[in-house]
N, C-alpha and C positions, 0 to 999 in steps of 0.2 A: 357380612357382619364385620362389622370394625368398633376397634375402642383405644382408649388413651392410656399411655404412662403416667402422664402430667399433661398439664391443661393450658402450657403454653405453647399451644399448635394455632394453622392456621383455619382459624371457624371460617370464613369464607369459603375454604377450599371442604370441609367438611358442609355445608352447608349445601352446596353445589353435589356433591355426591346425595345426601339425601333426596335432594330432590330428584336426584336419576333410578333411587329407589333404593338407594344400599343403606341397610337398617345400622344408628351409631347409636351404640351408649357408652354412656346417658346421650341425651339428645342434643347437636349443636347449642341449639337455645340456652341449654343449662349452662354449657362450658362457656358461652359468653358472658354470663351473667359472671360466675362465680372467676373469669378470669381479671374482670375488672373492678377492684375493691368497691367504687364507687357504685356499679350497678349491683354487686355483693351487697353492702349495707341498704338501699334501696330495697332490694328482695327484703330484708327481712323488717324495714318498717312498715313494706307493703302488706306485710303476713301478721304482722303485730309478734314478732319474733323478737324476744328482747335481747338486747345488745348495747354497748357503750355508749354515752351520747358523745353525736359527733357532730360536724358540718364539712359540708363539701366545699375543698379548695382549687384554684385554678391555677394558684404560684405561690410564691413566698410570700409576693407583696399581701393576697388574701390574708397570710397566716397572722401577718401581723393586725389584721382586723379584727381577729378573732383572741385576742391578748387574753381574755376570761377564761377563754379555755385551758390555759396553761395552769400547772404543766399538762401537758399532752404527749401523742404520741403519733407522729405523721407518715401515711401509708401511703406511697405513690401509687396510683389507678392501675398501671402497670407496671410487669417484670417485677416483680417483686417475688421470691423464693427464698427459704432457709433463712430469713432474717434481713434477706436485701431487699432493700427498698422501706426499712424501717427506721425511721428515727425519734431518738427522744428528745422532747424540748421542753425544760427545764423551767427559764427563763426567757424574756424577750431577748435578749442577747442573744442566746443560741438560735433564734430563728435565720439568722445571718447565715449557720453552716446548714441550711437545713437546702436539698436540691431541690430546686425551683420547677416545681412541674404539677398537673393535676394529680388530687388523691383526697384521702381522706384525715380530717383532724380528728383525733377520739381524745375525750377526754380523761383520764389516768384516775383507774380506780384501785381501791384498796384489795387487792384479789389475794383471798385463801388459799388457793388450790387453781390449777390447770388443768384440765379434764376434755378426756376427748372419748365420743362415742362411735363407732362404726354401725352404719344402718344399710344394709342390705335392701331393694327394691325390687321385686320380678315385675313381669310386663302387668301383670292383674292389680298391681300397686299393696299385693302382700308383704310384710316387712318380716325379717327378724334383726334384731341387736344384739350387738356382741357389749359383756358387761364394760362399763365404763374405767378406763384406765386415767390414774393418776401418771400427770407430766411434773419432768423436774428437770428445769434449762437449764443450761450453762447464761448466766446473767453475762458475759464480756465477748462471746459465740451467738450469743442467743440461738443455741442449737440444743435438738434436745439431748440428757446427759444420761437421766435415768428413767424408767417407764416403770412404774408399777399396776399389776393385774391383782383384784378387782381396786378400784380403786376404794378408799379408803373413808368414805362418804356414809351419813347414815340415811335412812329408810326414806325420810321424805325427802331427801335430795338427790337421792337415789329416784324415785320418782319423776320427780321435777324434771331431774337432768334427762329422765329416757322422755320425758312429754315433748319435751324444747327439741330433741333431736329427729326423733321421729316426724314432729310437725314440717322441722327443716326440709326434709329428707323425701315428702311424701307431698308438700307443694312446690317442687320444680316439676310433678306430674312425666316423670320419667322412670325405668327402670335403672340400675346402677348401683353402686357401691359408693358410699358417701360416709367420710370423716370430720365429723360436726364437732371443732376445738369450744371449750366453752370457757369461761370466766367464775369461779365461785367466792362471790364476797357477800358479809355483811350476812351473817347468818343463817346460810343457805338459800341467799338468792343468785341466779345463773343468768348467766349475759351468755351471746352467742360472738364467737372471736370472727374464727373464719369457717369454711367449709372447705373439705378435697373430695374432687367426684370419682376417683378413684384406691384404688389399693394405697396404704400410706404407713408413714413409720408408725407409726402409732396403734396398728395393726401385725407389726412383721412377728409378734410374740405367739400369734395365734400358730404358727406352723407347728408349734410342740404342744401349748398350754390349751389348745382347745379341740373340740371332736368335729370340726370344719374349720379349713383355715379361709382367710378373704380371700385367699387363691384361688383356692376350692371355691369358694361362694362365687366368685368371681365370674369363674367359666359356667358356675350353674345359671347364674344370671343369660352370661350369653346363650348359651344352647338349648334355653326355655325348661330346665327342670327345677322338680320344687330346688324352695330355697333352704340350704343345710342348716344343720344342728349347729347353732354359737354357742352351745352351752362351755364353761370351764371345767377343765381335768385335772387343772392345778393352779395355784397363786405363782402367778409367775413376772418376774423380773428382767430388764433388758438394761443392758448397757449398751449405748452408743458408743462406737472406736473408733475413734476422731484422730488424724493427724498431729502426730506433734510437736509442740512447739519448737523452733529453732531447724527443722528439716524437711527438704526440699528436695525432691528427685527419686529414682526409682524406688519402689518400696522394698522396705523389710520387714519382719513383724518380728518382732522381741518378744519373749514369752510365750507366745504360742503355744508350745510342748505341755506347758504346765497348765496354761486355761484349760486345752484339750484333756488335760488330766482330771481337771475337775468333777465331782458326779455332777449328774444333771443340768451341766453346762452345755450348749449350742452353741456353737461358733459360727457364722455366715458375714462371711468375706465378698464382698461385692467386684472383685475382679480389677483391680483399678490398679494399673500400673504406675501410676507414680502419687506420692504422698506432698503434702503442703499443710503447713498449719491448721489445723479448724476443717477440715475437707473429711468430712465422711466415709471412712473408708469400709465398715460391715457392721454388724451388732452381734452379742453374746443375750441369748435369752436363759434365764435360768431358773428352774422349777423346785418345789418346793410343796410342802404340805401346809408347812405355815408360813407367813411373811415373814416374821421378825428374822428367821434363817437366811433372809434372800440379802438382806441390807449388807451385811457382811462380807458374803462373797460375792455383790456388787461392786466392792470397793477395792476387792482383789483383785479381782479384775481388772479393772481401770488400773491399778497399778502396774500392774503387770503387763497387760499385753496392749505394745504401743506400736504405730506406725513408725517408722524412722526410715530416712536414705542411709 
């Protein structure tokens, strides 16, 4: 049995193992899809999975064919992670900085909300969902900053959004753990952003705030037992701890003593010996009976406990 961290491994050499008989989830096929934006958006006008209107480019020179679509927002087909390999283009002028390579063009919608669902698959193609978390980037990082559980959606978007992800999730015809980012504009309609075939930030809140974490669901997935309880135990909140700015070199964390002090605060430090601007270094999840409680000492937080050399 084998499975992925992130999905930019080599499918080839996974592919070659399955066929000697060694069982991967999700299944190579998926992770080629979902590795390459351009076959990514393909799956989902093949599925009638709604998502931004886009067109497929091969360079710059294309981009500038498609000038209607501006502004936009350009996705290179590959290597693209945490915000790399995304740009925005504005204006014809800016297509000049934009890197010359295949990907995709999406055209820039007016988006409400950031939303992202975890859908759990076992081999029988049972699902369960974990409640849909509202995302909230750092717009100049474009990383994410704050997470909030459940998200903040009402009843039929609420709906909508587990229809759209589940769909996602249940025609790659694999088992596996999938993080379907969604789009909400325009009065509770949802676009499909991207998809992760695995455990994801957007997920790491679950290890306190819910009665299975994706961990847990993770390895039930692999080792064929049912698939665990997603229900929520608490409205819970995460902060990303992000490197910062102006420091470079081994880490220290500042404040720490006093997050740690916090009630109902989790601290998970990702092990990362040295610190750099904008570079990820753990998250604080923090729980609560009601939301409005969390937003506050979200902000403590982030003040407080920084990466620094």
């Amino acid at each position: 049995m084998l499975t992925i961290e992130i999905e930019h491994v080599n499918i080839d050499a996974l592919e070659k193992l399955e066929e000697e008989g060694l069982e991967i989830i999700p299944k190579p096929a998926v992770l080629r899809t979902i590795k390459n934006k351009i076959l990514q958006k393909q799956y989902y006008d093949n599925h009638q999975i709604p998502t931004s209107p886009h067109v497929i480019v091969g360079n710059r020179t294309d981009i500038a064919e498609h000038e209607y679509m501006l502004p936009a927002v350009f996705k290179t087909a590959e290597g693209g992670y945490d915000g790399k390999g995304v740009q925005l283009i504005k204006n014809r002028e800016a297509i000049n900085d934009v890197h010359s390579a295949p990907g995709i063009l999406e055209k820039m919608v007016d988006i409400k909300k950031e939303i992202a669902q975890l859908v759990a698959v076992d081999r029988a193609g049972n699902t369960a969902l974990y409640p849909p978390v509202e995302m909230m980037f750092d717009q100049v990082l474009n990383l994410l900053d704050f997470q909030l559980c459940p998200a903040d959606i009402d009843e039929k978007t609420l709906w909508r959004v587990e229809a759209i992800a589940r769909s996602v999730a249940k025609n790659f015809k694999s088992p596996g753990l999938f993080a379907v980012e969604m789009f909400l504009y325009n009065q509770g309609q949802v676009l499909v952003n991207e998809t992760a075939p695995r455990v994801h930030n957007s997920g790491h809140h679950t290890i306190e705030a819910h009665a299975c974490s994706q961990f847990d669901m993770l390895i039930r997935i692999l080792a064929g037992y049912p698939l665990g309880d997603p229900h929520l135990l608490h409205a819970s909140l995460m902060v990303n701890i992000i490197g910062a700015e102006g420091f470079s070199g081994p880490v220290k964390y500042e404040g720490l003593d006093k997050v740690l002090s916090m009630e109902n605060a989790f601290v998970h430090l990702y092990g990362k010996a040295e610190t750099r601007p904008g570079r990820k270094m753990g998250h604080v999840t923090l729980l609560a009976h009601q939301q409005k409680n969390l937003v506050k000492q979200a902000h403590e937080v982030r003040k407080t406990l920084l990466p620094k050399a």
